[in-house]
N, C-alpha and C positions, 0 to 999 in steps of 0.2 A: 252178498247182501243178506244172505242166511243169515248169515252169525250176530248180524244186526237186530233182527226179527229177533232171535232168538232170547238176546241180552232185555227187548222191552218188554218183550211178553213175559216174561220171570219177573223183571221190576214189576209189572202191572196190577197182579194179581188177579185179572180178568181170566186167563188162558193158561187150560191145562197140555202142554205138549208131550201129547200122545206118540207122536212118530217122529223120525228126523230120517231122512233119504236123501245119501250121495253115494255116485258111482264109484269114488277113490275111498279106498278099505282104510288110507291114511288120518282121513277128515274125520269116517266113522270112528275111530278111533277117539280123536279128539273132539266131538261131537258126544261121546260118553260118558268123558269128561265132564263136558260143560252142563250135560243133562241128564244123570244119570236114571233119574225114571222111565226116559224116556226110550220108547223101542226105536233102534238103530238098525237101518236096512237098507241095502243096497238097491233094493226091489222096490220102486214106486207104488205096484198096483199091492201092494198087502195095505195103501196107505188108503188107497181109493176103494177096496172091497171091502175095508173097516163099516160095518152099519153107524157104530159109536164117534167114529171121527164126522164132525159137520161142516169145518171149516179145514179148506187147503191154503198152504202158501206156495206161490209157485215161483221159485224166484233162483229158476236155472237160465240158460241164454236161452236167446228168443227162438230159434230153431225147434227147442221143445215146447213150449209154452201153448200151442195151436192144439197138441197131440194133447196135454196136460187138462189143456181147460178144454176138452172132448169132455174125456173121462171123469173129470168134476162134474162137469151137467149133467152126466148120463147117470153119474152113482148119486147123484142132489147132494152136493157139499157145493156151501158159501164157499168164493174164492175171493182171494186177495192176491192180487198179481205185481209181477217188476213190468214195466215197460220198454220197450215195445212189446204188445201181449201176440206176436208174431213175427216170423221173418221174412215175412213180404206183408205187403196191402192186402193184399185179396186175402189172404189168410186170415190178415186180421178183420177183415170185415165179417169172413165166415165166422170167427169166434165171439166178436160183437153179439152177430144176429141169435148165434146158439144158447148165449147167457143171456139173453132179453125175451129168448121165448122158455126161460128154465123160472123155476119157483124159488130158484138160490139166490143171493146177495151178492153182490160181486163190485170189485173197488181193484185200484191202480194207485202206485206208489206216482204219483205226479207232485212229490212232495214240498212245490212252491207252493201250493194252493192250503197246505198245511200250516205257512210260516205265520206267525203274529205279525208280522210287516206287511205282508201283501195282505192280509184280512184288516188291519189295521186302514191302510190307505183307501181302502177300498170304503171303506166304509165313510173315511172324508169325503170322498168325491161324493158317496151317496147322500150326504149333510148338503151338497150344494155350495161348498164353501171353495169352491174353485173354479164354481159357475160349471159351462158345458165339458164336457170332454173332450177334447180336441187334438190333443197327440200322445203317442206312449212310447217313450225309449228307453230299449232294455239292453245292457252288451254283460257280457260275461266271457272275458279274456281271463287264461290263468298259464302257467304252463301242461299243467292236466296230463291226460293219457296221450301217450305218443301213438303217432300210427304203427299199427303192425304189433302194436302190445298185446290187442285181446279185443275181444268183444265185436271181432267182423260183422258176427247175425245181425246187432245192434246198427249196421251200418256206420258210415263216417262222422266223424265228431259233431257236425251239425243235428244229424240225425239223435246217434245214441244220447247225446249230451243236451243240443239245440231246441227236442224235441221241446224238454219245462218250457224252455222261453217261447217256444211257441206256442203252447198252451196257458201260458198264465198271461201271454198281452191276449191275446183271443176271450181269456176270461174276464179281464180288467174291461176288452170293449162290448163285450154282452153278445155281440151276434157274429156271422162267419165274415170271413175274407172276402174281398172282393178283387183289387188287384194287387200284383207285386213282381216285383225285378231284385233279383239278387245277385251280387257280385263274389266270385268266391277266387281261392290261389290255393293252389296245391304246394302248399311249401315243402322243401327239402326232394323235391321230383316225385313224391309219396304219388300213387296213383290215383286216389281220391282228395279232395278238398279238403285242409285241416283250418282254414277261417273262411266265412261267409257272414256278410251282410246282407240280409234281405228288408226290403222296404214298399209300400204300398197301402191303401186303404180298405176300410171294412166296410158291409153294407151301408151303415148308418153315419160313415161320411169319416169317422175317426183314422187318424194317419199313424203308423206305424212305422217304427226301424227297430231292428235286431241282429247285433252283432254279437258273432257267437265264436270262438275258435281256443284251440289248448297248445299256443303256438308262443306265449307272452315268453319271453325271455327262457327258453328251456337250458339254456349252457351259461345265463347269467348267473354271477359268481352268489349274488344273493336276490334269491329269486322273491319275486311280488306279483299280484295282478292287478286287474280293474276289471269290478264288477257294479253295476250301478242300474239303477230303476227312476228312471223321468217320468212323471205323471204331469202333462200340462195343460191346463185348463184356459177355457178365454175370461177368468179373472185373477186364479192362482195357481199355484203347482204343490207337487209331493216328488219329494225326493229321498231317497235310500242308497245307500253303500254300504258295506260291512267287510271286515277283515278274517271272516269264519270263525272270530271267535264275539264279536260283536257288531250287532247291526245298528248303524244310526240313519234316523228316521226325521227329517224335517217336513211339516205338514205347516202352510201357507197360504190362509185361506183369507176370505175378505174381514173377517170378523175373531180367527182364532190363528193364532201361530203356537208349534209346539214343536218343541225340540226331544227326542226320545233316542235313548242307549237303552239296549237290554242285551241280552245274551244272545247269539244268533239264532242257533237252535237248532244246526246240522240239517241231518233232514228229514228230519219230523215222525220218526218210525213210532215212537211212542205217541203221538197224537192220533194219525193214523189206523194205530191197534187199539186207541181207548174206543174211537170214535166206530172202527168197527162191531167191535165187540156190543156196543151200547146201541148199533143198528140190528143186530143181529137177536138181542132179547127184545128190541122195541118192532120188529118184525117190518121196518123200512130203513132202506139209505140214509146216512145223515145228508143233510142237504152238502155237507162243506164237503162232501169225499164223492173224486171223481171217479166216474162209471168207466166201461170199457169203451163206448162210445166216444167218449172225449179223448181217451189214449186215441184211439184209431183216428180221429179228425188227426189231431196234434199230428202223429206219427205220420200223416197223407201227404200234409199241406208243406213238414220239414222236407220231406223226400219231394215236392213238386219245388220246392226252392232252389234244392239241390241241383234238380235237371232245371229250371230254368235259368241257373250260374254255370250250366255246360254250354248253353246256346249262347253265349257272352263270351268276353275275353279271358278265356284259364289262363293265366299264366303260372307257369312252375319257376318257383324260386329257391334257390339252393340245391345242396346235392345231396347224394346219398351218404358219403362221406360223414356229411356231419347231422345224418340221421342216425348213424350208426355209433358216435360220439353221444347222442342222446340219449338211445339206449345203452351204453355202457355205462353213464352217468345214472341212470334211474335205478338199473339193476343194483347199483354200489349206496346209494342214498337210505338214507335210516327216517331222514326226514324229508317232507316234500309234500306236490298236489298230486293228487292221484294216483299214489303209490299202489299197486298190483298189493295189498296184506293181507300174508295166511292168514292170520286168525281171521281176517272179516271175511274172508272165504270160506272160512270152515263154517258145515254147516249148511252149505249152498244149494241144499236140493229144496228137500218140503219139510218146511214144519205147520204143525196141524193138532 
């Protein structure tokens, strides 16, 4: 995700990159490359006892991020974090509470709540043009990251992946959870869940489902997914799908219908850094950029779905066999979902 960061904040013109820190001498390398002003160091703290650096990026795996965003509070740099902003709960609650009682600015790549489609829809239902709010269905099937690929700290695909969609229907219905049951299946005997459905209501009466898994066709000859956003109301609805390179948008209200194609918009890194950057001289959060509070609700409530789809029926389907037929397909693949890519890796410690 480094390398991400890296490429918007150069387009931006906002941010001057001061430092870049990864632990492989390899990345450093290429990291020099991509930024030659910038100082390259294996050593994180030369980035945190900088007086001149104000903002950190921290977007190593989440095992470090607790330790990271310590050190941020304690030297006062603004952070911008990946999520989960830790690798347990209670962690991240402690690092919640420590950036809430710091003077710094602080935000979380939860980058649905970046997209023009869900700010877009959002903003129908606020028209009233679809009357109450009354259901939100969100799935996002792809083939994606195989288990045992990377990203353990992150937890299982509902979690590391699940967590957006937990977090952007939570957003769409304005207040917390209230109940839910989710079914999940550990495909190919993986030890953990690689699809889960969770379903349930939120305080204020709104009904939820979310299907989440990276399980769609992984050894299909020509791979697709389904990814889709239901917004239903008790007069009209908002509907969204998109192919990652275009999102279409139907809005269906009592009085306005519109049909909208635009470009999807990845996920939203450069929105994100403007939006920071523009909090950061305005001396408060933009209201559209999530806090480290809403990672850690999001990241709580994934993980309580998880364990309440172990108190259910797990079934394991498949073998290992043809897990290991997936990762030899992934490893050999130029093109695909969720390809493991150096270059997006390079880069992966702090930029700041």
């Amino acid at each position: 995700m480094g390398g991400f960061y890296l490429e918007e904040m150069q387009k931006s013109g906002k941010w001057d990159i001061a430092y870049i820190c990864d632990s492989n001498e390899g990345v450093r390398a290429l990291a020099k490359e991509l930024s030659p002003t910038s100082i390259v160091t294996g050593n994180e703290d030369d980035i945190f006892n900088d007086p001149e650096v104000k903002v950190v990026g921290l977007f190593t795996l989440a095992d470090l991020r607790k330790i990271q965003i310590d050190k941020a509070v304690r030297t006062g740099k603004h952070i911008i974090a990946e999520k989960p902003i830790a690798d347990s709960i209670e962690k991240e609650w402690d690092a919640v509470h420590a950036a809430e009682k710091s003077k710094g600015l602080s935000t979380v790549n939860l980058y649905l709540r970046n997209s023009w489609y869900h700010n877009l829809i959002k903003k129908f239902i606020a028209s009233g043009e679809i009357g109450d709010l009354a259901i939100i269905r969100i799935c996002h099937l792809t083939p994606g990251l195989a288990p045992g690929e990377g990203h353990e700290y992150e937890g299982p695909s509902f979690h590391d992946c699940g967590m957006h969609y937990v977090d952007i229907t939570r957003w769409y219905a304005g207040c917390e959870f209230k109940t839910w049951n989710a079914q999940a299946v550990r495909m190919w005997d993986y030890k953990d869940p690689w699809w889960l459905q969770a379903h349930g209501t939120f305080e204020n009466g709104v009904v939820f489902d979310i299907t989440q898994g990276h399980v769609y066709g992984q050894l299909a000859k020509d791979q697709s997914h389904n990814s889709y956003v239901d917004i239903i109301g008790t007069k009209g609805v908002c509907h969204m799908t998109h192919d990652f390179k275009t999102a279409y948008v139907e809005l269906r209200g009592v009085n306005e219908t519109h049909i909208i194609e635009e470009p999807f918009g990845g996920k939203n890194i450069d929105i994100l850094c403007d939006l920071f950057a523009d909090s950061i001289n305005a001396g408060k959060l933009h209201p559209q950029l999530p806090t480290l509070r809403d990672s850690a609700i999001a990241s709580e409530y994934a993980w309580l779905f998880l364990e309440n789809s172990r108190k259910n029926d797990l079934p394991a389907i498949g073998d290992h066999e043809t897990l290991e037929q997936i990762w030899e397909r992934r490893r050999t693949m130029s093109e695909g979902y969720g390809l493991l890519n150096k270059h997006a890796q390079a880069c992966s410690g702090i930029c700041s």
